[in-house]
C-alpha positions as CSV (number, residue, x, y, z in Angstrom):
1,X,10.0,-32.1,-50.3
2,X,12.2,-30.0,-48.4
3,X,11.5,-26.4,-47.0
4,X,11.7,-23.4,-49.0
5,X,13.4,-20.1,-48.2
6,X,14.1,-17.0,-49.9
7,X,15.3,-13.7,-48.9
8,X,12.3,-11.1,-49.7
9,X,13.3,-8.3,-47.8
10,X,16.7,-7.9,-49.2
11,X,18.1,-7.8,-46.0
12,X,20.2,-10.8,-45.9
13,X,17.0,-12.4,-43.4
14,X,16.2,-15.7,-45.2
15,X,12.7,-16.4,-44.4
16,X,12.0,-20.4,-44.7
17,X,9.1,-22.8,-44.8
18,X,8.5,-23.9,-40.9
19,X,10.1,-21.1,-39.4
20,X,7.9,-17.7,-37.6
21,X,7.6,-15.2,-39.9
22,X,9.7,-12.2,-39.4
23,X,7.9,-9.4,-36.9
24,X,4.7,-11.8,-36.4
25,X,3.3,-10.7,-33.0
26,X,-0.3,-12.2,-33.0
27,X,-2.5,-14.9,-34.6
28,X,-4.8,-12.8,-37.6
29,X,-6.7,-13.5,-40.5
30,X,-6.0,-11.0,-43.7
31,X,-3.9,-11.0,-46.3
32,X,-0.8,-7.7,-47.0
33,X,0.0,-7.1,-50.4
34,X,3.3,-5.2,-50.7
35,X,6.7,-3.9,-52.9
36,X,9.5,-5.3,-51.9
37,X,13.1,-5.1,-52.8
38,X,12.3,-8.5,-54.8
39,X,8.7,-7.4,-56.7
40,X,5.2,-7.9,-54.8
41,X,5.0,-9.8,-51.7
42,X,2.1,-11.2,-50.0
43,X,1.6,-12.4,-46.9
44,X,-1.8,-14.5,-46.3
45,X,-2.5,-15.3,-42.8
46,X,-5.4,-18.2,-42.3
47,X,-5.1,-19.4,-38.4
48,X,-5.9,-22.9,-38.9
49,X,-5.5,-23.6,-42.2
50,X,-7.2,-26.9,-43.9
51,X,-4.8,-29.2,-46.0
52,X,-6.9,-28.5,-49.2
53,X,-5.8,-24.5,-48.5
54,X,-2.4,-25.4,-48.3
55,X,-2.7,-27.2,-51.7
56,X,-4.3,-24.3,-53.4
57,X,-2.0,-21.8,-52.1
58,X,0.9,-23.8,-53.4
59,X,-0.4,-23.1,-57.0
60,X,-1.0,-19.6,-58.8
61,X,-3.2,-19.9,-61.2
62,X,-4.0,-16.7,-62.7
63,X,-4.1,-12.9,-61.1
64,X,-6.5,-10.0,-62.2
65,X,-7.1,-6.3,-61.4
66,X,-10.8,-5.6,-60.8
67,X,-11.1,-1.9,-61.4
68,X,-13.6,-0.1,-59.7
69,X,-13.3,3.5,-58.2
70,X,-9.9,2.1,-56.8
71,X,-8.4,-1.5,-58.5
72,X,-7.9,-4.1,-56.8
73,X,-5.5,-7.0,-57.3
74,X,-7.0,-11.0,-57.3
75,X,-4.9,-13.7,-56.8
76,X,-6.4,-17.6,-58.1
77,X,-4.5,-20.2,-56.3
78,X,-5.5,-23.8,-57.2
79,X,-9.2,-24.6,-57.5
80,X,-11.2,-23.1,-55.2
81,X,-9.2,-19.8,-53.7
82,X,-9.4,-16.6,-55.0
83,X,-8.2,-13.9,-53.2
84,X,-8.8,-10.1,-53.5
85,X,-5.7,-8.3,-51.6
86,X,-5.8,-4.4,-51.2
87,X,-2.6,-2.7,-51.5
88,X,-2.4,1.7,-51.6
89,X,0.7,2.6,-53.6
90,X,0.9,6.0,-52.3
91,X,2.0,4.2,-48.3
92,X,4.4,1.7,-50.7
93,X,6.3,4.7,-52.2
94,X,6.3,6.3,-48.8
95,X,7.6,3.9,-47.6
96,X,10.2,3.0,-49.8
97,X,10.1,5.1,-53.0
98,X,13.2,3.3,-54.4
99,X,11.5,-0.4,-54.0
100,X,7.9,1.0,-55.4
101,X,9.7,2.7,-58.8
102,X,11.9,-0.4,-59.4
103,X,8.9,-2.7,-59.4
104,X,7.1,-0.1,-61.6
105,X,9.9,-0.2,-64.1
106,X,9.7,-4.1,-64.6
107,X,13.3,-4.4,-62.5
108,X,11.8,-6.6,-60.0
109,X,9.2,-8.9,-61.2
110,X,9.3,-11.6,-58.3
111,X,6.2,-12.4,-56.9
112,X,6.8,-13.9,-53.4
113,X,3.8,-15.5,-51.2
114,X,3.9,-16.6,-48.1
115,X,1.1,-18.2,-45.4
116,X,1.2,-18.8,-41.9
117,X,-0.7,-19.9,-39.2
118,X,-2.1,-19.3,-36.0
119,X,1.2,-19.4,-34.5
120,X,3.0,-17.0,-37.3
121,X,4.7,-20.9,-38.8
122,X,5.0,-20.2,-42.5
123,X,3.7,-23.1,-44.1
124,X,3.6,-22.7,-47.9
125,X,6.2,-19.9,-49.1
126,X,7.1,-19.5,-53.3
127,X,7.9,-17.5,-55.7
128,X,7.1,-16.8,-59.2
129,X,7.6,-14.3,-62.3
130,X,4.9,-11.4,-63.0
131,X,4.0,-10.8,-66.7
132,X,5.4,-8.1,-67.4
133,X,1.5,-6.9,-68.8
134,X,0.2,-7.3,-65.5
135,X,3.1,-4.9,-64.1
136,X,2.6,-2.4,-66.5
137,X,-1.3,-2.4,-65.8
138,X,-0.5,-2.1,-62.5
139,X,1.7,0.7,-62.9
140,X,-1.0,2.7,-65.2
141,X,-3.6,2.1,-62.3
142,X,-1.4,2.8,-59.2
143,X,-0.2,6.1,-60.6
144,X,-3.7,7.7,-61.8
145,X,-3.2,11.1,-60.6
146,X,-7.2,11.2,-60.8
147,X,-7.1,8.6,-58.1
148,X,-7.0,10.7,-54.6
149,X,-5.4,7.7,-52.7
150,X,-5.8,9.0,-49.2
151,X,-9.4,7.9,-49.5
152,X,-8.8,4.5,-50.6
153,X,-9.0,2.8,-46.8
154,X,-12.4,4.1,-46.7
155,X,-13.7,3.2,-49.8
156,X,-12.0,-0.6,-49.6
157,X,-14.9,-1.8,-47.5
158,X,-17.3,-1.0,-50.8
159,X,-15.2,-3.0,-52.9
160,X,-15.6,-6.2,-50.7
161,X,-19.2,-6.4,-50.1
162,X,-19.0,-8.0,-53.9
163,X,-18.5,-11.8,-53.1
164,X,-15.0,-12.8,-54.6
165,X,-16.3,-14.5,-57.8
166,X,-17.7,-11.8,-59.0
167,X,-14.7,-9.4,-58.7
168,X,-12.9,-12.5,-60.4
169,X,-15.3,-12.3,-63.2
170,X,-15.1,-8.3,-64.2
171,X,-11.6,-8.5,-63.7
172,X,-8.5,-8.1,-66.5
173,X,-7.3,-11.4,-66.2
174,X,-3.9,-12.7,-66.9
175,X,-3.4,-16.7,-67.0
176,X,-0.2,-17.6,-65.4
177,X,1.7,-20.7,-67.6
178,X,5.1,-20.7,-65.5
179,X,6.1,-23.0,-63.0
180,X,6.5,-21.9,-59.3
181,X,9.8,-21.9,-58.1
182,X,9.9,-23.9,-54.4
C-alpha cells in the first residue's frame, strides 16, 4: 500500500504518510480537533505507537457527542480506541470565521485524521465523509448562546475524569458505514 496525502489546510501543502507533519516542534501526547478549509481535522499524537494502534486508527468506526455542561466529540477507531477530543468553537471562528461557518453549513464535510509519532512522522493519515446529522448536531451544540465558551478550558478537565467508555456510552452515537478514503 502506498502513502497517502492530502492537502487539509488548503494551502497547496500536501501533507503525506511518512513525512513530518507541518509546524511539529516536539514529541507530545494529545489529540487537536479542528475546522479546516476541508471539514474537521484531527491530529492524534501517540510517541511510540503499538502496531495494533496503528490498525485501529486506520478504521472509524462510529463518532458521538457526549453532552455534558460542554459536548464533547468521541471518535471509535477499530476495536479497542475511543477517543474523546475537545475542540472550543468560539477560538475556531476566531480563528478563521469563514472555515468554522462553511463546515457549519454542511459545505465541507471531510473529516481528515492524522497520527504521528515521537518524531512528528505521520504514520496513518485518511479521510472520510461526516453525516451530515452529526454536523448539524454539532452545529446546534457549538453555537448554544447559553454556553459561555470562555470557561470551557477549565471545565474540560471535569469532563475527563469519566473513563472513556463511559462517555462512549451516554453519548449520541452515529455508526459510520462508508469506506475510508487512503
Amino acid at each position: 500500500m502506498g502513502a497517502s496525502s492530502m492537502d487539509i489546510f488548503d494551502t497547496g501543502i500536501e501533507i503525506e504518510e511518512g513525512h513530518v507533519y507541518p509546524g511539529w516542534q516536539r514529541p507530545f501526547e494529545a489529540s487537536v480537533l479542528s475546522i479546516v478549509s476541508e471539514g474537521l481535522h484531527l491530529l492524534v499524537s501517540i510517541p511510540f505507537p503499538r502496531e495494533h494502534d496503528l490498525e485501529d486508527f486506520k478504521h472509524l468506526i462510529g463518532y458521538g457527542i457526549f453532552e455534558d455542561k460542554y459536548p464533547l466529540v468521541i471518535w471509535k477507531f477499530g476495536k479497542n480506541f475511543l477517543l474523546p477530543t475537545p475542540c472550543n468553537p468560539e477560538f475556531e471562528k476566531q480563528e478563521d470565521p469563514q472555515e468554522t461557518s462553511a463546515f457549519f453549513s454542511g459545505i465541507h464535510t471531510n473529516f481528515s485524521r492524522a497520527m504521528i509519532d515521537a518524531h512528528g512522522i505521520i504514520r496513518i493519515l485518511r479521510q472520510t465523509q461526516l453525516l451530515p446529522e452529526f454536523i448539524e448536531r454539532l452545529h446546534i451544540l457549538w453555537t448554544d448562546k447559553e454556553k459561555n465558551w470562555k470557561n470551557y478550558n477549565q471545565e474540560l478537565p471535569y469532563t475527563f475524569q469519566t473513563p472513556t467508555h463511559l462517555l462512549w456510552e451516554k453519548a449520541m452515537q452515529f455508526n459510520f458505514q462508508a469506506k475510508s478514503s487512503k
